[in-house]
N, C-alpha and C positions, 0 to 999 in steps of 0.2 A: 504493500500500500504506500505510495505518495503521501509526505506528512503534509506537501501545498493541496493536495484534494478534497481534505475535508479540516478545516481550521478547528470546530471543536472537540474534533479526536484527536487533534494532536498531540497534545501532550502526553494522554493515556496510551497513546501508540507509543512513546518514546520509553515512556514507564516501563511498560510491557516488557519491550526489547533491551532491553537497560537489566531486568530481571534473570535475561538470558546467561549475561556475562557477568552478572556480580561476586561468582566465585572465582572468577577471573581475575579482578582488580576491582582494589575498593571505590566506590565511585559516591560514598557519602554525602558531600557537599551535592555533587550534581541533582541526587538524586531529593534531597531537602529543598532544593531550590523548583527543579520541577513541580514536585507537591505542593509549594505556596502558591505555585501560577496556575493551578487545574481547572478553575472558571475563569481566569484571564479574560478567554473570547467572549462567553458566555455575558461577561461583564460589557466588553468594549459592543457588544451588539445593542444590549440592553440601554448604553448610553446612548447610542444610536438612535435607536426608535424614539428617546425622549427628545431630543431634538427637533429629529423630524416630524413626533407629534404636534412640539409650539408652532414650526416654521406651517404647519398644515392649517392650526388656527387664522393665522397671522394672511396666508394668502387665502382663506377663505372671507375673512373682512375685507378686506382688498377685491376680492372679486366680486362678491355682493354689494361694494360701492358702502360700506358700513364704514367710513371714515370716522365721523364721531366717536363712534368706539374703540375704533383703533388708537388715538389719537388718546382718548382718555385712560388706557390702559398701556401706553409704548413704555411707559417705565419699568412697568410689570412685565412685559414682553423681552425688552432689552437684557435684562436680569437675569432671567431663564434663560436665552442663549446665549447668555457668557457665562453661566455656569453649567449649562449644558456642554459647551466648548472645552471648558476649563476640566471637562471628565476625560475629555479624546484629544486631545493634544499638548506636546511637552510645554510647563511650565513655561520655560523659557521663552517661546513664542511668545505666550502670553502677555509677559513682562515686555519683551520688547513691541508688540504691537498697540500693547497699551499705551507705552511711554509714547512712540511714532505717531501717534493718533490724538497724542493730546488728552487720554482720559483722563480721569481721577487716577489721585494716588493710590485710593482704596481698590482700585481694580487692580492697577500696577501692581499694588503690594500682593493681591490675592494672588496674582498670575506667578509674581514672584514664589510665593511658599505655596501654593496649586494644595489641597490636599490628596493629591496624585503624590508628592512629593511625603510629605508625612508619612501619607499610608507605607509608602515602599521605606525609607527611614524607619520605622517601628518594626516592621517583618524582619528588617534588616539586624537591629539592634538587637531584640525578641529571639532570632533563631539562632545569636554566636556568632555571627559574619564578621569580616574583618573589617576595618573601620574603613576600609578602603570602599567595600560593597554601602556601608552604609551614608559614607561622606556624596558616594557619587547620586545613591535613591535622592537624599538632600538637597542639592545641588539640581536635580533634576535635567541635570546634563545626559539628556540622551543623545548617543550618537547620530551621526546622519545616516548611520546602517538602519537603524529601529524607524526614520524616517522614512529609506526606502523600502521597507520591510512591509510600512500599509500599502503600499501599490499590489497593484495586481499583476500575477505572477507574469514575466515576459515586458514589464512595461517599465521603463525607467523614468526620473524624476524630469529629465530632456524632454524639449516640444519633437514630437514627429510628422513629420511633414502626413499630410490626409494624403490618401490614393485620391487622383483622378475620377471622376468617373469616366467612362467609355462612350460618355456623349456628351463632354465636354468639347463647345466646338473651338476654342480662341487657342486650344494646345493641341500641337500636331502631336501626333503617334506616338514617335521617338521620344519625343519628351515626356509623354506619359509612361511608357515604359520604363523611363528610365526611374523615376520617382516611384513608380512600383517598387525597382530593383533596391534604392535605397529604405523602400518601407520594410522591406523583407529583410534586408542586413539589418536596420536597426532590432530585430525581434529576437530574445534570448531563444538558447538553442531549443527548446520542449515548446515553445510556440512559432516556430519554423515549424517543426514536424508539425503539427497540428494545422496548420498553415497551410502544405504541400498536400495535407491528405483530404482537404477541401476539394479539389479537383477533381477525385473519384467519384462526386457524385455526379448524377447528370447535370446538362446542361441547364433543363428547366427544370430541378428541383424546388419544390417552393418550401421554406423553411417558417417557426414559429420561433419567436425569441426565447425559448424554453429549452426548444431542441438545439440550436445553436450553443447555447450556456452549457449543457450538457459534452457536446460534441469538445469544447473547450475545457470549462471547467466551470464546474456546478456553484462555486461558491467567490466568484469575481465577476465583477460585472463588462462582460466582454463585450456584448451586440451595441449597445453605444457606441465607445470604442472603435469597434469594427463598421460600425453603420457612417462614421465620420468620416473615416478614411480610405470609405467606398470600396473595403475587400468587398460585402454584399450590400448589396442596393436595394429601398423596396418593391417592391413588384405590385404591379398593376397599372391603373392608368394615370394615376397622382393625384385622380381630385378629392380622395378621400382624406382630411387630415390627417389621422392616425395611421400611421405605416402600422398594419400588424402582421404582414406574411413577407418573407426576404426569398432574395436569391442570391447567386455568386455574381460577380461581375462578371462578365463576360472577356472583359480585356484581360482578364487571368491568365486563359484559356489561351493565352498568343503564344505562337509556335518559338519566338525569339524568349521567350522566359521558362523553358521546357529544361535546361542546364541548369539553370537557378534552382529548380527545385528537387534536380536532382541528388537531393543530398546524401554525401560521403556515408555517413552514420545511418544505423541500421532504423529502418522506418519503421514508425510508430504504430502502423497497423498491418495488421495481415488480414490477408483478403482471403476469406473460404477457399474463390474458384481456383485463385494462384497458388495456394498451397495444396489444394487436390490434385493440382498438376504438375507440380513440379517434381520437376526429377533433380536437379541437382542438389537440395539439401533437402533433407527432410524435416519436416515443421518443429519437431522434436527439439534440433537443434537450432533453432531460432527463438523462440522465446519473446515472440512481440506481446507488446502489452496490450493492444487491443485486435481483437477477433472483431471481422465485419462481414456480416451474414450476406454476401452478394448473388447467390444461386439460385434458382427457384424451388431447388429440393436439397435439403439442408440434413446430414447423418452425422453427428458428435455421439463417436466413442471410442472408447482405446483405439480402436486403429487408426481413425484421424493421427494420433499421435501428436495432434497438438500442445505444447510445453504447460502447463498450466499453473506452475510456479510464479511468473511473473504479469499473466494477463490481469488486469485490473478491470478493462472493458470488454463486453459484447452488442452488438449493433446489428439489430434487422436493415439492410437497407434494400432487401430485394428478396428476402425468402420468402415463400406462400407454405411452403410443409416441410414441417419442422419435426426431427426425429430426433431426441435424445437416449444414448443408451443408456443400460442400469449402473450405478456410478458414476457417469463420468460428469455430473455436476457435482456431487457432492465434492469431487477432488479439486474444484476452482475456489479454494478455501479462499484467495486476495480479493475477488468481487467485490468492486464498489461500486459498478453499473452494468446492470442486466435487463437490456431494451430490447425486447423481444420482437414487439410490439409494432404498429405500425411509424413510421419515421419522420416521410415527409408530410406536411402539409394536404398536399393534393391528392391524393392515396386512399381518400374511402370508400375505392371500389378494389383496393389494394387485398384481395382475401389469404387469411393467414388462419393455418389451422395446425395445432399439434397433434401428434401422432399416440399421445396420453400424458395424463397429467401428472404422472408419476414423480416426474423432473424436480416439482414442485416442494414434496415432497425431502428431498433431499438439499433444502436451502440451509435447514432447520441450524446448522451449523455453521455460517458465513457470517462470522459477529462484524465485517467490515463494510457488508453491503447496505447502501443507504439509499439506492436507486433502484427499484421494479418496475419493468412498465411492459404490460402484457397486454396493451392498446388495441383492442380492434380482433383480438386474437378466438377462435370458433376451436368448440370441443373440450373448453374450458369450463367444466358443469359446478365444480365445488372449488373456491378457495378451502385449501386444506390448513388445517391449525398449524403444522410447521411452521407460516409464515408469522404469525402471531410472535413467534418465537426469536423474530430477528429484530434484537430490540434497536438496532444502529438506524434501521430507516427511516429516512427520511420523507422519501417520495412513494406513493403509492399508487399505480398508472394502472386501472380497469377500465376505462372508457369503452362502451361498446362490445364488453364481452356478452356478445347476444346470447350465450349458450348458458351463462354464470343464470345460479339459483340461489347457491346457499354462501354464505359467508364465514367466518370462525364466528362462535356465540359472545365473543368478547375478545375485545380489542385492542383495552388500557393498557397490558404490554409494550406499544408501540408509541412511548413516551415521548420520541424526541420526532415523530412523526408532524413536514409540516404540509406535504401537499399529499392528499384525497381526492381522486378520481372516482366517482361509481356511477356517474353519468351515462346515459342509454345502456342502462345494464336492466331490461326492463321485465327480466323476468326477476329480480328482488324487489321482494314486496315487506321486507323485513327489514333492519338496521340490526345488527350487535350490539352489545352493553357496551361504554365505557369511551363513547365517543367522546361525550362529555369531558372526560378526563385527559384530553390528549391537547393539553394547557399551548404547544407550541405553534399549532396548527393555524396556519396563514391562509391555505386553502382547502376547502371541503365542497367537493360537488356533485351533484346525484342524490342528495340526505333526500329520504323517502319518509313523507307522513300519511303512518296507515292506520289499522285501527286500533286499538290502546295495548293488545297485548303483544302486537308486529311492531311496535315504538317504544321501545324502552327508553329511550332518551329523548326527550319532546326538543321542539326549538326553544324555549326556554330555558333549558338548562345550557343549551348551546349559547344562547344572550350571555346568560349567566356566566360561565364560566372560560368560554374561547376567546379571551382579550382581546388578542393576535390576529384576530381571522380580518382577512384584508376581500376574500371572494368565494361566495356562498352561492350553490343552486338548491333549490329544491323541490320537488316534485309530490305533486299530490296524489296520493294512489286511489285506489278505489277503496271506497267504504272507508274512507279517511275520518278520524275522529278529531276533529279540531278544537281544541281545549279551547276556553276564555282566555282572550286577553295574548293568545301563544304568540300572532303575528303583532303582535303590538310592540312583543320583549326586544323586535329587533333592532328599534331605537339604541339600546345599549350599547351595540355590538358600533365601538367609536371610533374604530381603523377601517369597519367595511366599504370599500369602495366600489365593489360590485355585486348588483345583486339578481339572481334570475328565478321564478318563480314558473312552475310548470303545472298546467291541470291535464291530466292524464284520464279526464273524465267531464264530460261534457253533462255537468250537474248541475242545477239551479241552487243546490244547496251552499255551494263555493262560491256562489258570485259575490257575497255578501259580504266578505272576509274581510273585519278592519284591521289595515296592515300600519304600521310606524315605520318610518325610514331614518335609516342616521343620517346626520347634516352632511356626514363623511361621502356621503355617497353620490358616484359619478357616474356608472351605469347602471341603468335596471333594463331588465328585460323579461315582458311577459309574454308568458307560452300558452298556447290555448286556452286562452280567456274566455269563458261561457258567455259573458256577462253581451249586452249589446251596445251599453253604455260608458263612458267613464266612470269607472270603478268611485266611490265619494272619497276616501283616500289618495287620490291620485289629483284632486282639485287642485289648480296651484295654492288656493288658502289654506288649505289643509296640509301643505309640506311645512319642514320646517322655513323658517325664515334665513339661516343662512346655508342654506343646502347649493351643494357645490353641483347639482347634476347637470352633465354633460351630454349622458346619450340616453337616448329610449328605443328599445327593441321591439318592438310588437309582432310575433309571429303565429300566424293561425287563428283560429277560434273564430267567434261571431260577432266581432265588435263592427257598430253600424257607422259609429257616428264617431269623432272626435271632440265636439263640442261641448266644453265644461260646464258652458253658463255663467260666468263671472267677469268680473271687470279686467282681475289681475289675470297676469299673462304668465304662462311657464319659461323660466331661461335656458331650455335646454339651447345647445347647439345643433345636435345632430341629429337627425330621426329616419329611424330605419322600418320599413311597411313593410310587410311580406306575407304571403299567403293568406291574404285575406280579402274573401270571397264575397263579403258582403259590406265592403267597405268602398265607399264613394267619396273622394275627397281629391283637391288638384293642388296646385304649387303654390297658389296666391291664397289658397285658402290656412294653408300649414303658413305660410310666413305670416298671415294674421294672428295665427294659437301661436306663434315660437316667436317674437320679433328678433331675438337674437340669431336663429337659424343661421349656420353658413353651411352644412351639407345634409344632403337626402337623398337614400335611397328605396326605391319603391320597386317590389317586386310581385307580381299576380295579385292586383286588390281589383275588384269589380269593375271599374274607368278606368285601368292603366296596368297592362301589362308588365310595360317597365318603364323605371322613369333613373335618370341617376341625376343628380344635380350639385351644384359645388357655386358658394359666392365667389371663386377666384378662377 
């Protein structure tokens, strides 16, 4: 396992292995110092999020035009992020940005003795260090190594020049090529490889910011990065504001950069086809770290003879049938992602089906794997409790397992669990215990409400207890029991920014459902709405007052009319129609309900087959 692949296991990975050789050589000190720092990250996220909490307040009065308030609270506001700051960055900054800027002494002085400083001074003094360890926590002299250390991996503290795009017209060819060649030198050596193995995919692969992250590394924010400097571009026709599907550049792919990527050092992935065919070495002795599923009939067992000491990754990007033999998962003890799954974007007629689930089975053991994603995948009837049992994951990818029925009965095992898929998975009409419990959980989608004894975990305890969750779907099933008050809890839920709502049954008893939205929230999007009218929770006076929403989804169901009835006006931007059959509405009519509107997309509503529109 890579100690850069997953930042909050790394220290316990080093513990670990540190255990190996301790009769070896005593390694005391090291070993004391490790153990002080075992929630370090855990820490440095945590101040994270509170940051980015204030800064979310601050540009939501701002965007609701709430000046007054702003304006009478900036003291209060300012506060908080200098001491929000003052948690994530060395002292020293502090001091001198202070002094640079003219503020108060009291801030100076605080930056100056930071209690980042203290805290590490006391551990220091506390655990017998030598004054040298303790002078320098003090001092809060951190090196500029510890500075480039928050970068992400591959990226140095240097500006790098952006790639071109490939229709850039004012730069001829050459020149673009050439600043390609410089982008690619400036990139540390594991993001070169990562780099060059971009290229194997197709041409029009269309990609999700998710999969990209993945493909690089799950826990550094790469597709930015990489979107700026136009390695991938977004794909489509541009009048959509939100880029959300990418592809490669195309000027990649140019014959005169085919050397550049041909790099010396052993490549980073091996490919199914070229290792079932090769004759000059056998896989055995190769040993790449990631396996990438390119064949359309795919056989992993001992005789593959693939190394499986050093693989960390496996990647569907072309298998449809999938045969694993008996062992030969259990023996890939390093997994830290295992995407079986379907990959690209554009791919959901992509059919992927395993040969038995047995595979599964034998994960029960892989305490390093923090990536499943069996997306899209047929013949998958039962998750089996082995998986329950891996308590490192992180990611949890069922999407569209048509064939899935049953679930594990309980789930709280998977504590440090933050992304939940169970979305179109429509023959579970049940949930597990303990959803509740899975405190980290940023995304949950697919959460099924059925009838009291198939729901052991209502949406309310979900309010209640998922602080974290940033993107929630959920689906109403049939013979749904909907508790008072359940869709109201969701007001709580104060990081949600997405939220989507499914009726999975065309009941008059649903329509009625008073729902609460957080101010947090920027999309909604409703699925089969019975109802024929604007829902009374969905009135603009009935939102909250500083609600940052941005987009409205509306897909399917019987809605007639858009019409609220009121004077106030909704500020979404974006609004998206779709399959709906009984719906009459045109472009002058939506820019009188939305005055802020700048794009629209319509597709099969009653008067308009399709419509797309964009103010720019």
């Amino acid at each position: 396992m890579s100690i850069r692949t997953n930042r909050f296991k790394a220290v316990d990975r080093v513990l670990k292995d540190l255990e190996r050789v301790e009769k070896e050589g005593k390694l005391n000190d090291l070993k004391s110092e490790l153990n002080k720092i075992k929630e370090v990250f855990l820490k440095v996220k945590e101040n994270e999020e509170e940051l980015l909490d204030t800064l979310a307040v601050v540009d939501g009065y701002i965007r609701n035009k709430n000046i007054a308030k702003l304006r009478e609270e900036e003291g209060h506001f300012c506060q908080k992020i200098w001491n929000s700051t003052l948690k994530l960055l060395p002292a020293a900054h502090h001091a001198q940005a202070a002094a640079s800027s003219g503020q108060s002494s009291h801030h100076a002085q605080a930056a100056a003795s930071s209690g980042q400083s203290s805290h590490h001074a006391q551990a220091a003094a506390s655990s017998g260090q030598s004054s040298h360890h303790a002078q320098a926590a003090a001092s809060s002299g951190q090196s500029s190594h510890h500075a480039q250390a928050a970068l992400p991996s591959g990226q140095s503290s240097h500006h790098v020049t952006p790639l071109p795009s490939s229709t850039t017209p004012q730069l001829h060819q050459e020149e673009d090529l050439q600043i390609i060649k410089d982008y690619y030198n400036s990139l540390g050596r594991f993001d070169k490889r990562c780099f060059s193995s971009l290229l194997q995919f197709p041409e029009n692969a269309v990609f999700k910011r998710r999969e990209i992250s993945f493909w690089f590394s799950p826990f550094d924010q790469v597709v930015d990065p990489l979107l700026e400097g136009k390695v991938i571009v977004p794909h489509g026709n541009g009048k959509s504001p939100i880029a959300s599907k990418f592809k490669i550049n195309p000027l990649l792919r140019h014959k005169s950069l085919s050397p550049l990527f041909q790099n010396e050092q052993l490549p980073i992935c091996g490919y199914y086809s070229q290792i079932k065919t090769s004759s000059s070495s056998p896989a055995s002795d190769i040993g790449y770290e990631r396996l990438v599923l390119d064949q359309r009939k795919i056989k992993l067992s001992d005789g593959f003879g693939f190394k499986s000491n050093r693989c960390y990754y496996i990647y569907n990007v072309g298998a449809s049938y999938l045969n694993f033999g008996p062992g030969w998962m259990a023996k890939m003890k390093d997994l830290l992602v295992l995407q079986l799954g379907r990959w690209t974007k554009d791919s959901p007629k992509h059919h992927i089906e395993v040969d038995s689930e047995e595979f599964l089975k034998e994960l029960s053991g892989h305490e390093y794997l923090f990536c499943l994603s069996l997306r899209g995948i047929s013949r998958i009837f039962e998750l089996p409790p082995s998986i329950v049992k891996i308590e490192s994951l992180e990611t949890l990818d069922l999407k569209a397992c048509h064939n899935l029925e049953t679930l594990p009965s309980d789930i709280s095992s998977l504590r440090w669990l933050r992304y939940l898929n169970l979305s179109e998975c429509y023959l579970l009409d049940r949930m597990p215990k303990g959803i509740q419990n899975l405190t980290w959980l940023e995304v949950l989608k697919g959460f099924v409400l059925g009838s009291s004894s198939k729901t052991p975990c209502r949406i309310s305890d979900i309010a209640a207890r998922l602080k974290r969750l940033e993107r929630l779907s959920i689906r109403i099933g049939s013979g749904a029991v909907i508790q008072e008050g359940e869709f109201e809890s969701l007001e709580k839920l104060r990081r949600l920014e997405r939220l989507k709502i499914s009726w999975g049954v065309f009941d008059t008893r649903y329509i009625d459902i008073q729902i609460s939205v957080p101010s947090s929230l920027k999309k909604l999007h409703l699925e089969g709405f019975p109802g024929q009218n604007i829902p009374e929770w969905l009135k603009p006076s009935k939102l909250p007052q500083e609600l940052e929403l941005r987009e409205l989804h509306i897909t399917g169901g019987k809605l007639k009319s858009l019409d609220h009835g009121e004077n106030n006006d909704w500020g979404v931007e974006m609004v998206y129609l779709k399959y709906l059959k009984y719906l009459d509405v045109d472009l002058e009519h939506l820019r009188k309900l939305f005055p802020s509107l700048r794009y629209v997309e319509i597709k099969q509503i009653l008067n308009q087959p399709y419509l797309e529109w964009s103010i720019n």
